[in-house]
N, C-alpha and C positions, 0 to 999 in steps of 0.2 A: 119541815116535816118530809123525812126522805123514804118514811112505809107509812103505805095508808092501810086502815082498817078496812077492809071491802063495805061493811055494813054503812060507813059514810057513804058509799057511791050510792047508794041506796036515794037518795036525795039530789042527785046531780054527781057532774066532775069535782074534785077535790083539789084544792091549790097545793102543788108539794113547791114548797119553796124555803131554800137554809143556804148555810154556808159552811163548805167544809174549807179548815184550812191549809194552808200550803202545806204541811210535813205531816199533813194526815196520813195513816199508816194504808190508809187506800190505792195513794198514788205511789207505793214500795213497787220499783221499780217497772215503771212503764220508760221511766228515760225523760219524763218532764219536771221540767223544775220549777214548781212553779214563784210567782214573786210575790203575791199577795192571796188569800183566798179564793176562793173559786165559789162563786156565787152558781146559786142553781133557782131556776123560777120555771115552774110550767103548771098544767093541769091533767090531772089521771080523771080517766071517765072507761064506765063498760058500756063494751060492742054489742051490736044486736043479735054476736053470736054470742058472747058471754066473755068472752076476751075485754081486757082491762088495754088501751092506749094510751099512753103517756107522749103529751106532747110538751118539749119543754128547752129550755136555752140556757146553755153552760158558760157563762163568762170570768175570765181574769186575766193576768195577765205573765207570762212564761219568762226567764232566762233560757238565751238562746244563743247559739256562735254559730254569724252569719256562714254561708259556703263558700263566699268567693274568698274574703280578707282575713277571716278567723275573728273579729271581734264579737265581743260580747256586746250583746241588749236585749234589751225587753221588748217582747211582741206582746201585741193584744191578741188573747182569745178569746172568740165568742163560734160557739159551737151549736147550731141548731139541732135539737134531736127528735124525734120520732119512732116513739119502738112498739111492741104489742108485749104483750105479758100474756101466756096462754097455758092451758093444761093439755091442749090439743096435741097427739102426740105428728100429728100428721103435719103439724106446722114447723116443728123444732129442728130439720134441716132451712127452716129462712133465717140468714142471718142476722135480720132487725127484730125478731122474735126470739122474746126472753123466758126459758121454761119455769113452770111454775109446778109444785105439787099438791095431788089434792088430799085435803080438802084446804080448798083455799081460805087463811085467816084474812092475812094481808100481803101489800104487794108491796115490796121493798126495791127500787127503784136506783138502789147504788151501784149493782152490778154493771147497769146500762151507763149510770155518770161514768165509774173507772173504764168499761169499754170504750163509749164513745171519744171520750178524752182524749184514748190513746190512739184512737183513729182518727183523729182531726190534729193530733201532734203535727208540726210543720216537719219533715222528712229535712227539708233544702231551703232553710229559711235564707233572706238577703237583709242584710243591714239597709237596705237602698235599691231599686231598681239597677241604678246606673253603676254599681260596685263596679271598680275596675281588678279589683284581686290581692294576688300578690305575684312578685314576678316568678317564674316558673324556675331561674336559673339564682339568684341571692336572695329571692323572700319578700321584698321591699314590699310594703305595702304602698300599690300603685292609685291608692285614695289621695295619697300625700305630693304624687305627682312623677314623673318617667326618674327610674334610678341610673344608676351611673355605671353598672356590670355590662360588660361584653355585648352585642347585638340588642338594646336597649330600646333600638330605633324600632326594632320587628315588636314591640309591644305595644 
């Protein structure tokens, strides 16, 4: 459940927790691919100003081509989030604060999933710590061990 009804909070935080999947039309073009579903689990609760919080954890797992070697694989994501939801107009230059209009029914909580997503995309992912690359001058991928082109030795 990724909108709650306000009149739930009414009783406490509310669990929004679902799964969207990979070629959901949500993630059209952020640049992630992802490989399996993207799990969403947190809880929305209102502030003592009247603002709704949503604290909540985005996990799955992404196709990615490391920086150093170019291969492909899968990272794990898991994305901690924290946002506000507010009608406040005085809040809506902070960028973890999500606007809202009134009169507020409920609060829909996807906007924040496809932002945050694409802010915690890995920029410079590495297949491995220790990538050694590819050689600058034939390509070689130096994971497999020093190539055999010209000044070989300076790698």
């Amino acid at each position: 459940m990724l909108r709650v009804d306000v009149r739930e909070l009414r009783h406490g935080p509310v669990a929004t927790a679902g799964s969207l999947p990979a070629a959901d039309p949500l993630f059209e073009g952020l640049g992630v691919a992802l490989a399996e579903p993207l799990v969403i689990s947190g809880s929305l609760e209102t502030t003592a100003r009247g603002d709704y919080f949503w604290k909540a954890q985005l996990a799955s797992r992404a196709h990615v081509a490391c920086r150093r070697c170019l291969k492909k694989f899968v990272l794990p994501v898991t994305v901690p989030v924290e946002a506000v939801f507010s009608t406040n107009p005085d809040l809506q230059d902070d960028p973890s604060v999500y606007p809202l209009m009134e009169p507020v029914a409920s609060v829909d909580v996807t906007a924040a999933v496809r932002e945050e997503l694409a802010l915690a995309a890995a920029a410079y992912p590495l297949c491995r710590e220790d990538c050694a690359g590819l050689c600058p001058r034939c390509g070689a991928d130096l994971n497999q061990g020093p190539c055999d082109c010209p000044g070989a030795k300076a790698h």
